[in-house]
C-alpha positions as CSV (number, residue, x, y, z in Angstrom):
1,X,12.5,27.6,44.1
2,X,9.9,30.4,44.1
3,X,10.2,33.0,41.0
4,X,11.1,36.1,43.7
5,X,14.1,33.8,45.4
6,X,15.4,33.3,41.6
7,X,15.3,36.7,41.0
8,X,17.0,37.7,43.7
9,X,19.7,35.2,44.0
10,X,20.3,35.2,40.2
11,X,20.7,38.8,40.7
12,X,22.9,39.1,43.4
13,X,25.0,36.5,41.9
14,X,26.5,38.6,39.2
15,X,27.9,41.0,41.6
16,X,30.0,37.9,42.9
17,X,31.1,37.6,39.8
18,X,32.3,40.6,39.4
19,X,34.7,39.9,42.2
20,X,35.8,36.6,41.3
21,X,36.5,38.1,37.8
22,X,38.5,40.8,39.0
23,X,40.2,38.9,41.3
24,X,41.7,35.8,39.9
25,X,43.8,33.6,41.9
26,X,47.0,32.1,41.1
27,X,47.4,29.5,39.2
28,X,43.6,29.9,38.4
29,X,42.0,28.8,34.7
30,X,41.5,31.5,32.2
31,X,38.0,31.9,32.4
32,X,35.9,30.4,28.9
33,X,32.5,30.3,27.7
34,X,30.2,27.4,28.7
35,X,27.3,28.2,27.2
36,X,25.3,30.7,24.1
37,X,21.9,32.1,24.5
38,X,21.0,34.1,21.4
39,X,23.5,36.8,21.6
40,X,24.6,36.6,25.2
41,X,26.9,33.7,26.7
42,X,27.3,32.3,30.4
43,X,30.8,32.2,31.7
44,X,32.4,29.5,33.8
45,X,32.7,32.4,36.5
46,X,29.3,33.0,36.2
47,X,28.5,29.9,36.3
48,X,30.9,29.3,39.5
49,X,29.8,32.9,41.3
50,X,26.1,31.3,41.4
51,X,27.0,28.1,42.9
52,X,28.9,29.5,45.6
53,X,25.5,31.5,46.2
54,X,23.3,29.0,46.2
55,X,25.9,27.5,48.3
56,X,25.6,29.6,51.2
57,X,21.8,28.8,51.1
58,X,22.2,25.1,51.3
59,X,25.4,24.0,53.2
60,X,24.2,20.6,52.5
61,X,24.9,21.5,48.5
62,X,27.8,19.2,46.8
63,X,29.6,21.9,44.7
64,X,31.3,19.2,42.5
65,X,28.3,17.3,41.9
66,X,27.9,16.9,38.3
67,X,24.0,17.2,38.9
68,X,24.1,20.3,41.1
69,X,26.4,22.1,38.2
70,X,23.7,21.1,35.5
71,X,20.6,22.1,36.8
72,X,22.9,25.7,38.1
73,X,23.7,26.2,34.7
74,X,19.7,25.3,33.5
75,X,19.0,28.4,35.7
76,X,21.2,30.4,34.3
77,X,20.6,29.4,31.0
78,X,16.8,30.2,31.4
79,X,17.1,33.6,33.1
80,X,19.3,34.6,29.6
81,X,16.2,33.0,27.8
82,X,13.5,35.4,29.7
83,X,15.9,38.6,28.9
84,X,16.2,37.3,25.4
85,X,12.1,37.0,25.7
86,X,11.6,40.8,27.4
87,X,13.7,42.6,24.4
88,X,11.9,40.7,22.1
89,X,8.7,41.6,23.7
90,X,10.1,45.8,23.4
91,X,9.9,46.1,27.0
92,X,12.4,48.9,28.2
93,X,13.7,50.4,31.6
94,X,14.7,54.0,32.3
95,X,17.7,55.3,33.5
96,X,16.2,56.3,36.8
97,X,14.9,52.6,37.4
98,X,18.1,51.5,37.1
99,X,19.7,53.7,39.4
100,X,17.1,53.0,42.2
101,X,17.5,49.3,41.6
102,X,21.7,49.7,41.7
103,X,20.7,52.5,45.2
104,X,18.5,49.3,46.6
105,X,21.3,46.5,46.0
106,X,23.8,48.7,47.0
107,X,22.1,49.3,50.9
108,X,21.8,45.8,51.0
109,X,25.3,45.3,50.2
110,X,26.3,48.1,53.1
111,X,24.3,46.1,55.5
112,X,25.6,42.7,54.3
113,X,29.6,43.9,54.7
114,X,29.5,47.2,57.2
115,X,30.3,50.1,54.7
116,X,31.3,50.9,50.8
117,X,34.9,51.1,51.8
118,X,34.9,47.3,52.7
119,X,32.6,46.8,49.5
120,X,35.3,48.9,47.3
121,X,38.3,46.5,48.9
122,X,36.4,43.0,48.1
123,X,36.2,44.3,44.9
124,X,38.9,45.9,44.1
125,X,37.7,49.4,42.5
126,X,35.2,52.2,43.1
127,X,31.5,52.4,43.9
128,X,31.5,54.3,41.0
129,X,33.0,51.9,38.8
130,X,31.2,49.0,40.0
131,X,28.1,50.9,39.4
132,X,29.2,51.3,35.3
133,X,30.2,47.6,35.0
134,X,27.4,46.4,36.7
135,X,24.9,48.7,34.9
136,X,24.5,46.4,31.8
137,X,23.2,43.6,34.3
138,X,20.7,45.9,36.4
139,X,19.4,47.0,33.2
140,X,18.7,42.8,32.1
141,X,17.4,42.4,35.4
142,X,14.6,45.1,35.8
143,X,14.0,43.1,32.1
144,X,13.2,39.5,33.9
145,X,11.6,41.2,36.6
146,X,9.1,43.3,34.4
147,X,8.6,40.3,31.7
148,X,7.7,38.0,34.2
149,X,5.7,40.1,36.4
150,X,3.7,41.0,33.2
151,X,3.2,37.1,32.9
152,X,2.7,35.6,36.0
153,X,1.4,38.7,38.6
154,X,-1.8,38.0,38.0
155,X,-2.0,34.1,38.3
156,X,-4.8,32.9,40.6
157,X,-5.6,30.2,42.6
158,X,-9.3,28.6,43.3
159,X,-10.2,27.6,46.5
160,X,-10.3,24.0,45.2
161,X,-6.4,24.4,44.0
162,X,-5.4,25.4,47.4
163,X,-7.3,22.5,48.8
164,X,-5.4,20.0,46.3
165,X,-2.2,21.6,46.7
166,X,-2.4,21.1,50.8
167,X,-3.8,17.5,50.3
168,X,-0.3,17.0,48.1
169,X,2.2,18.6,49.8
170,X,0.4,18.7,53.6
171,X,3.5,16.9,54.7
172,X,6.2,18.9,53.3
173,X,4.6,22.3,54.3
174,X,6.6,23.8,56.7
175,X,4.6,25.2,60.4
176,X,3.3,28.3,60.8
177,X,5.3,30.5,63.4
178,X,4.0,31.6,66.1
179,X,1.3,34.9,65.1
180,X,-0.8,37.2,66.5
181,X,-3.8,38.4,65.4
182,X,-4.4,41.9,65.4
183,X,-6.8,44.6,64.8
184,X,-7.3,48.7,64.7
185,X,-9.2,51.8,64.8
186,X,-8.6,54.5,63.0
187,X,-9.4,58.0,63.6
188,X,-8.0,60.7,60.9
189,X,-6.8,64.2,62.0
190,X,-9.4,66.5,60.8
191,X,-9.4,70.1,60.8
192,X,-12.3,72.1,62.2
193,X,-14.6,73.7,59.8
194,X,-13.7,77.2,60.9
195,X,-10.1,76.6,59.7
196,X,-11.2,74.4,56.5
197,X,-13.3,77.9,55.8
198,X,-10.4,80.3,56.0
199,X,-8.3,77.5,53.7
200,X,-10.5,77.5,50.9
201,X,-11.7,81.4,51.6
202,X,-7.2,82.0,51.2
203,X,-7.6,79.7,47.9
204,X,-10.2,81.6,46.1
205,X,-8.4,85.3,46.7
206,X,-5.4,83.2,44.9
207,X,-7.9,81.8,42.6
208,X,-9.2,85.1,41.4
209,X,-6.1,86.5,41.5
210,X,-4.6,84.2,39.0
211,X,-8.1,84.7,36.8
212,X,-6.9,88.2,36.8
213,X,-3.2,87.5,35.0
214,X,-1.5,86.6,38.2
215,X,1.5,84.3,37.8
216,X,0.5,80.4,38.9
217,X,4.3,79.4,39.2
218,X,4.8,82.5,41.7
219,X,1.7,81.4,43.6
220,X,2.5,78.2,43.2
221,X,6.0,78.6,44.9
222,X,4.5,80.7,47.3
223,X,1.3,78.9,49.0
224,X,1.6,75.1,47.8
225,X,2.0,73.1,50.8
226,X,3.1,70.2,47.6
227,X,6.9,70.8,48.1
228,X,7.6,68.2,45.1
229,X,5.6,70.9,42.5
230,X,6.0,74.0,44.0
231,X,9.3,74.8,43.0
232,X,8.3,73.7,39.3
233,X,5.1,75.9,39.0
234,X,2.7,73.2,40.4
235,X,3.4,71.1,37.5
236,X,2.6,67.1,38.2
237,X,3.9,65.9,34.4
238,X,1.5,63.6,32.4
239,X,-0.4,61.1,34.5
240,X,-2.2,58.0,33.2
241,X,-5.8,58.3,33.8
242,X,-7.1,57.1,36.9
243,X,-3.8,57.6,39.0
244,X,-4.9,60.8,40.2
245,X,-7.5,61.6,42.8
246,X,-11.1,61.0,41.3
247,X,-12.0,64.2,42.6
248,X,-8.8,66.3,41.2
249,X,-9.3,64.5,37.4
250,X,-12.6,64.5,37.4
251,X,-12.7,68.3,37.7
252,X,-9.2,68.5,35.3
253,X,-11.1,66.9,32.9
254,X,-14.6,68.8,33.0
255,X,-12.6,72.0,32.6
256,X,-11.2,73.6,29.3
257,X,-7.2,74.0,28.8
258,X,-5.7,76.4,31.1
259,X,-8.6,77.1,33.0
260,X,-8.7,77.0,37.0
261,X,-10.8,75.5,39.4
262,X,-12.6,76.2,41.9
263,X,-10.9,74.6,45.3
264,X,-11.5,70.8,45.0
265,X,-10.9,68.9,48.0
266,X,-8.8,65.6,47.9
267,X,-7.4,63.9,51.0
268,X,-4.7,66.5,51.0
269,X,-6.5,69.7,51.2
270,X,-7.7,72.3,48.7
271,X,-6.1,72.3,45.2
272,X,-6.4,74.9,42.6
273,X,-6.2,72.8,39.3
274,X,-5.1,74.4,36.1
275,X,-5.5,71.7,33.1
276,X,-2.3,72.3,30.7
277,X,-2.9,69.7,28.2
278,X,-5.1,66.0,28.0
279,X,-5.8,63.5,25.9
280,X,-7.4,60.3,25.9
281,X,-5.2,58.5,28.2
282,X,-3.4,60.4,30.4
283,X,-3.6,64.6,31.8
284,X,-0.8,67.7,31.8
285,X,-2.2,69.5,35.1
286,X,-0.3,72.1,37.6
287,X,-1.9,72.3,40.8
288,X,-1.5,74.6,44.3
289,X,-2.5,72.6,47.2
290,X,-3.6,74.1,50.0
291,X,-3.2,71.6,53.3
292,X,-5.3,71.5,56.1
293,X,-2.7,72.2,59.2
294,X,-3.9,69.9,62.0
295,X,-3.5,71.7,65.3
296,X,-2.9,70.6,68.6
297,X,-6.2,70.5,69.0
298,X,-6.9,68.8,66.6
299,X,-4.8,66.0,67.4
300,X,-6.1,66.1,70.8
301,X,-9.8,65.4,69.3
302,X,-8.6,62.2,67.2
303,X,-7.1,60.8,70.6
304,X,-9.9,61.8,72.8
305,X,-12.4,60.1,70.5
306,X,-10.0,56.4,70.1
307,X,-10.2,57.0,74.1
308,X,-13.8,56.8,74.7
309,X,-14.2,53.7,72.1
310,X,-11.4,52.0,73.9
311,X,-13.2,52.5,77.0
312,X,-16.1,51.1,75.5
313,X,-14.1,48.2,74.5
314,X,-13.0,47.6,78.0
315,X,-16.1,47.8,79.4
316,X,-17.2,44.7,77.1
317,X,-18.5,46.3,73.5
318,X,-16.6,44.2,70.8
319,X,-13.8,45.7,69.4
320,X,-14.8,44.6,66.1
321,X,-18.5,46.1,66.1
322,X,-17.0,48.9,67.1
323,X,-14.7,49.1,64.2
324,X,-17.0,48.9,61.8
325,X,-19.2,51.3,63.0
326,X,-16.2,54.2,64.0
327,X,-12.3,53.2,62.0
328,X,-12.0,55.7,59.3
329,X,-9.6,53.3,57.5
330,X,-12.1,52.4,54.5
331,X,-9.4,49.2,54.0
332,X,-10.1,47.4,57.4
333,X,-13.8,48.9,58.1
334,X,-16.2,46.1,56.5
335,X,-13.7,43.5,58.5
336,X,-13.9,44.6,62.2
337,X,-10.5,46.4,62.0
338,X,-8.9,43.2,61.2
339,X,-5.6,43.9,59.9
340,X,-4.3,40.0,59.7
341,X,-2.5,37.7,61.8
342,X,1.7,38.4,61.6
343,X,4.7,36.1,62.8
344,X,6.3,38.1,66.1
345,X,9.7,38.3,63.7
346,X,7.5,40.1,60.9
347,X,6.4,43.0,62.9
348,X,8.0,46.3,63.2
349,X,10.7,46.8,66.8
350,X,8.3,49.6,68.0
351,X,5.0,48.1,67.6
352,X,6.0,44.7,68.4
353,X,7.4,46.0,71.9
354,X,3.8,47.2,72.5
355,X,2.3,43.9,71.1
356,X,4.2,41.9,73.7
357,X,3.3,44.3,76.2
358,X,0.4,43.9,75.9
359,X,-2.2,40.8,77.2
360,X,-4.3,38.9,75.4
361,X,-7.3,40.6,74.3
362,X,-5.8,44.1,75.0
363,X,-5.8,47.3,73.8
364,X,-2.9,49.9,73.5
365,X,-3.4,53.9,74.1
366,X,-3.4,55.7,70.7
367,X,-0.6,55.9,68.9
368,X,0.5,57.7,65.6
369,X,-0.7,55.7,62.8
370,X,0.4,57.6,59.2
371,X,0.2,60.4,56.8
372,X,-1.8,58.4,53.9
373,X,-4.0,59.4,53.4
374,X,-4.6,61.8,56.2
375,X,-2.3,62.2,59.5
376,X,-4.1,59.7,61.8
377,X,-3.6,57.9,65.1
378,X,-5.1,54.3,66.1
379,X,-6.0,51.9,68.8
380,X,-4.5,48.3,68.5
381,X,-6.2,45.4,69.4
382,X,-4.4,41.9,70.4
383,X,-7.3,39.6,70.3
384,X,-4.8,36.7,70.5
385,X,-1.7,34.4,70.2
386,X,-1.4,32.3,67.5
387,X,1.1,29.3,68.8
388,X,3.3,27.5,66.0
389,X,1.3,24.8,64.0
390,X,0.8,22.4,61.7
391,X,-0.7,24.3,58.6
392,X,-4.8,23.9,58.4
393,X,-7.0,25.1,55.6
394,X,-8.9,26.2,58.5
395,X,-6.8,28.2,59.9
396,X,-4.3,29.5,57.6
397,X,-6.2,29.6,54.2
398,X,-4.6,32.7,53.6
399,X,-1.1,31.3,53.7
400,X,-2.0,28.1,52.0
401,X,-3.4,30.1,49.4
402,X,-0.1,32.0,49.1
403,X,1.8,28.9,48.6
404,X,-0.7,27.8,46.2
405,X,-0.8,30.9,44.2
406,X,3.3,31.0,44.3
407,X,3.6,26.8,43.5
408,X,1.1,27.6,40.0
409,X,3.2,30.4,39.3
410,X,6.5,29.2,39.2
411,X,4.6,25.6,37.1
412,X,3.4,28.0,34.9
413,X,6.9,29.6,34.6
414,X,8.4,26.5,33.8
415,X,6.3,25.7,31.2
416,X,7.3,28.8,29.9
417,X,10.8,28.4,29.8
418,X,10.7,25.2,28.3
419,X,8.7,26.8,25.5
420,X,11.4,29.3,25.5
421,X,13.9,26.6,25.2
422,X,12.2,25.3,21.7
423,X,12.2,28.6,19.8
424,X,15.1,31.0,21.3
425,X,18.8,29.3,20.3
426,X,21.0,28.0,22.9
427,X,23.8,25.8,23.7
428,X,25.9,24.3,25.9
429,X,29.7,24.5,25.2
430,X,31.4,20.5,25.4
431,X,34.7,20.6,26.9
């Protein structure tokens, strides 16, 4: 089992028991402890709740097999150890991680059973409630997830593992599904220079305004096109070094505390930067931004030029070459536009319907592409159909290696549990 499947199924198995806590059936065992890890315990219903989980994953699985129950209750055991492990370690979680974790589970949960009402009546009490009860449990999961994603994230493979893991398991690998391999062009909506001069001619009056004693929270409120500052002065909070634009902190840094810049230009548009506060580490900036507006004509302009190089294309130029030389997607440009090779489930409903539309070696009109960073449309390329197969290292390196990378992981992960195992108490309960 790979370490994101037991994450999510040991997750999602505490909100089952919940329910089969507070809903106990006649005639039914008081529940009892079966196990101590450190300061925490594993209930019998907990114990049960994940069986009848893993259950639904595996028809095939013998819920009264003495084996089944033991290695349930190993996993159980060990995800307790890891939480032990991550307080240990100091690492925290914040209030509003939890709530976007409970917000995420909670969607899934509205999907799963059709709405919060039916979720409130398998229950048995409010979303709200549910939320308090459960809280403790979100908070120890964000715990395993961060612990082990400090541990194992990072774990690489060489090309020589993947090649012995495929010669080992070539047999049990399951077949690719049928893919196809696609690639883009990319044309950003720029402004024309005439309007980019009037933006950043409008930032320094505002510029030399606020030199003058105007108010940056009232300018900021009134001109940023950043509607997640504006209506708090501009202010972006303290941001860790090198999470910012290199542009916008290299210019927060040069300047002195609670001066202003000049207009520096980020993918965005035009900021006026005001440094609050900085130390070694991290920045205090407030910032108005100034957007470039893309006009209609400007839009036109990013079509009419993913036009002429599909025409090109058509007429026999190769789609990659072309890529490299026009995409402005800095990503994809060194690879031909290549933007990888996807199972037809994978793909998005609106671009997949173009996909199948489309032949072999096609290429669709311009469509809309995204907003990061810069408002963009792009050309997509079907260079081909993939059919289902037999896994190569040829062909599907990239996949191999992902099955590779996630196989070490979860050894390594092992190996750290058992090491767990030898210096965090625990015990299992006899009858």
């Amino acid at each position: 089992m790979n370490l994101k499947k037991l994450l999510f199924l040991s997750f999602v198995a505490v909100l089952l028991t919940m329910a089969l806590q507070s809903q106990p059936k006649e005639g039914e065992a008081i529940d009892k402890i079966i196990a101590i890890v450190g300061n925490d315990i594993v209930m019998q219903s907990e114990l049960n709740a994940q069986l009848q989980m893993l259950s639904q994953q595996d028809k095939t699985m013998d819920l009264n097999d003495p084996s089944v129950i033991a290695k349930v209750l190993d996993l159980l055991i060990n995800e307790k150890l890891v939480v032990m492990k991550a307080i240990e370690d100091s690492i925290t979680t914040t209030d509003e991680e939890i709530k976007q974790q409970w917000e995420q589970q909670l969607g899934q949960y509205v999907q799963y059973y059709g709405s919060i009402k039916r979720i409130e009546d398998i229950y048995g009490m409010s979303i709200d409630r549910i939320q308090y009860e459960f809280r403790d449990e979100i908070r120890k999961h964000i715990l395993s997830q961060k612990i082990k994603m400090q541990r194992f994230s990072d774990v690489k493979v060489t090309q020589r593992e993947v090649e012995e893991f495929f010669s080992s398991y070539r047999d049990s690998i399951p077949n690719v599904p049928e893919q196809v391999e696609i690639y883009h062009i990319v044309k950003f909506i720029e402004p024309k220079q005439t309007a980019k001069k009037e933006i950043f001619e409008l930032a320094m009056k505002v510029r030399d305004t606020l030199i003058k004693g105007g108010d940056f929270a009232a300018f900021a409120l009134r001109y940023s096109g950043d509607p997640g500052t504006a209506s708090v002065g501009g202010e972006l909070g303290w941001i860790a070094k090198g999470k910012l634009f290199a542009e916008y902190e290299k210019a927060a840094l040069d300047q002195e505390k609670n001066q202003i810049t000049i207009p520096i230009e980020t993918p965005f548009g035009l900021h006026l930067i005001q440094t609050i506060d900085k130390n070694k580490d991290s920045l205090l900036t407030r910032h108005i931004l100034f957007k470039f507006g893309q006009s209609e004509d400007d839009r036109k302009s990013a079509v009419d030029s993913l036009n002429t190089i599909k025409a090109r294309a058509e007429k026999g130029e190769s789609f990659e070459d072309l890529a490299k030389l026009y995409t402005d997607e800095a990503e994809t440009k060194g690879f031909g536009g290549f933007i990888g090779k996807f199972p037809i489930a994978n793909i998005p409903a609106s671009l997949k319907d173009i996909l199948t539309a489309l032949k072999e070696g096609g290429i669709s009109d311009p469509l809309p592409y995204g907003a990061d960073p810069k408002p963009s449309f792009h050309i997509v390329y079907k260079k081909k159909l993939v059919p289902e197969h037999k896994a190569t290292i040829k062909e599907d390196y990239k996949q191999l290696e992902q099955l590779a990378q996630s196989f070490k992981q979860n050894k390594l992960y092992m190996e750290w549990v058992e090491d767990l195992r030898k210096t965090i108490y625990w015990e299992i309960k006899k009858n």
